[in-house]
C-alpha positions in Angstrom: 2.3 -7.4 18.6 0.9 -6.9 15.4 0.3 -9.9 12.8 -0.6 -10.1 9.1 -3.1 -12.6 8.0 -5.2 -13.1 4.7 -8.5 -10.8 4.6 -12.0 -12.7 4.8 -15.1 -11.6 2.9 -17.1 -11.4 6.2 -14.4 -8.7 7.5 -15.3 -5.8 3.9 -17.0 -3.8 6.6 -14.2 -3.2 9.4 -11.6 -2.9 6.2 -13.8 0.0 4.9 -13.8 1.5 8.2 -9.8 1.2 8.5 -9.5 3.0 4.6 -11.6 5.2 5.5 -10.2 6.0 8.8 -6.7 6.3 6.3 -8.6 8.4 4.4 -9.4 11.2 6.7 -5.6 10.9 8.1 -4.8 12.6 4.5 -7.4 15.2 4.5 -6.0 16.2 7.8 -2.4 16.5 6.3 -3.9 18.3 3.6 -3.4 15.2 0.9 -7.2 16.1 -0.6 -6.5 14.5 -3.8 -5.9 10.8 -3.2 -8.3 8.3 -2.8 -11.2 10.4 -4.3 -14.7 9.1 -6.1 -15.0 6.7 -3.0 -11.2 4.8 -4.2 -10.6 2.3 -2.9 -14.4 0.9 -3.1 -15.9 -1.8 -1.9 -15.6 -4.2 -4.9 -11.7 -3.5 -5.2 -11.1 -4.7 -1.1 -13.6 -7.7 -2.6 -11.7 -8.7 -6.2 -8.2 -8.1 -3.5 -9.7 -10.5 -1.2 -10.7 -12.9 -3.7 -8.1 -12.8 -5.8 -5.7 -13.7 -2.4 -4.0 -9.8 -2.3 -6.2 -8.2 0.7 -4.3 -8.7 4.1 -4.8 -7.4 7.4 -2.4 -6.4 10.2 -4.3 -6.8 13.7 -3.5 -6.6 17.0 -5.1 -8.2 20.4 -7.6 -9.7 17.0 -8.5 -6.3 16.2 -7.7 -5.2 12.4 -5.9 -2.5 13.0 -4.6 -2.2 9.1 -5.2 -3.3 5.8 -3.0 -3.1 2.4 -3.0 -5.2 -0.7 0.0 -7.2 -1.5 0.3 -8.3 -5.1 2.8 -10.5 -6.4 3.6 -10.2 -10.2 3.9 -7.2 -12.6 2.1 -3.9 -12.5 0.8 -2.9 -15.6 1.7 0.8 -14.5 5.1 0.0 -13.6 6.1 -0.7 -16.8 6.9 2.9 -17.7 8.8 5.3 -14.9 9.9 8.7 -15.8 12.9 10.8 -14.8 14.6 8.0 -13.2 14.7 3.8 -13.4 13.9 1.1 -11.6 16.8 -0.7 -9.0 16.2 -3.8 -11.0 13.8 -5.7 -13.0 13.8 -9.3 -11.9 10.3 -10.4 -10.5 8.6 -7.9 -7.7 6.2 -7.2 -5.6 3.3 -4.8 -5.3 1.9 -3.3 -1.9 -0.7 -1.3 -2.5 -4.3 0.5 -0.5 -2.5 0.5 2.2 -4.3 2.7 5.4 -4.6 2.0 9.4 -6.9 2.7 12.2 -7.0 6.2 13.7 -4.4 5.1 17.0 -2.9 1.9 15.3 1.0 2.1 15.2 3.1 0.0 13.2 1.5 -1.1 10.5 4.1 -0.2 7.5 6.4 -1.7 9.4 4.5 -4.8 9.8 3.2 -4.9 6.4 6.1 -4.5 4.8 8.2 -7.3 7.3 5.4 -9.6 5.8 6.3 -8.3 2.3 9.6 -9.0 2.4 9.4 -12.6 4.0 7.3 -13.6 0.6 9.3 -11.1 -1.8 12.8 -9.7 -1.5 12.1 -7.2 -4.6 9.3 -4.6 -3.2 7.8 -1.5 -5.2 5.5 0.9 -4.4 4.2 4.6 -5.1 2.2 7.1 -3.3 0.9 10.6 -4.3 3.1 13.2 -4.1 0.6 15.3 -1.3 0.9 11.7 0.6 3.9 12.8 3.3 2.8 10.1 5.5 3.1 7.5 3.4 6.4 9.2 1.8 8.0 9.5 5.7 7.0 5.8 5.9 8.3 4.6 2.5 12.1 6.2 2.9 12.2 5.5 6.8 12.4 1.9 6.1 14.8 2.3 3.3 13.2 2.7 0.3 15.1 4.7 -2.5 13.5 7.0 -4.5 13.5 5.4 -8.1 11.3 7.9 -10.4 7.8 8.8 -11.4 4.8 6.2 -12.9 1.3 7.1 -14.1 -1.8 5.4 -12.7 -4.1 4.2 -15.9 -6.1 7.6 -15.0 -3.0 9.4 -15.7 -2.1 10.5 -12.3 1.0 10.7 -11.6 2.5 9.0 -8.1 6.3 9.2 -6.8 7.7 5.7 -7.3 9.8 3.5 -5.2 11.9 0.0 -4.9 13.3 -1.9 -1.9 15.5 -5.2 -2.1 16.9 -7.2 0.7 19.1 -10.0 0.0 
């Protein structure tokens, strides 16, 4: 069974492993243009650990995931294109999210955690991301427009509430 605990400073080195084990997962589904320039680096998993956002899912103690979970607003969120957001009362953010090469059930688990500390959830992925996309609507997730990162990219955004 997999469990969600806050990340530790001591454990930067298995989460780069895990993103970057995430990372070659979309080069292998042909998603070549997220998570360039070494994103996420090592100082973002440290300011998200610090700052009480970087969680890990692990199983049998092993960290088998890692995502950031962000409670508050997103500066990028406050613009969507070509559709709206469900609603606008207070959110959360999950964001860097990636697993082990093997691991299984880590959306799932990540976002059961989510929604026990937030009942509003958004998120975005790239649009080459189709794991991420399967993942995101599979568990609900409608569809809500498009944002822009603070680089400009653009990223397929999404909002999930439970009452």
């Amino acid at each position: 069974m997999n469990i969600v605990r806050p990340a530790i400073i001591p454990e930067i080195p298995a989460i780069m492993e895990v993103l970057s084990d995430g990372r070659e997962k979309m080069r292998a589904e042909g998603n070549v243009n997220q998570w360039t320039e070494g994103y996420p680096s090592l100082e973002i998993i440290r300011e998200d650990i610090e700052k009480g956002w970087g969680f890990v899912v692990c199983k049998d103690g092993e960290i088998e995931g890692y995502f950031a979970f962000i409670q508050g607003i997103e500066p990028t969120y406050s613009v969507i294109y070509d559709g709206e957001w469900i609603s606008d009362e207070p959110y959360a953010v999950i964001h860097r999210m990636a697993s082990k090469h093997g691991a299984h059930g880590v959306f799932a688990t990540a976002l059961a955690f989510a929604l026990e500390n937030c009942k509003n959830i958004r998120i975005d992925t790239h649009r080459d991301n189709k794991i991420m996309q399967y993942n995101i609507l599979k568990h609900g997730f409608p569809y809500c427009g498009i944002i822009y990162l603070a680089s400009g990219d653009e990223r397929l955004a999404y909002q999930l509430i439970k009452d």
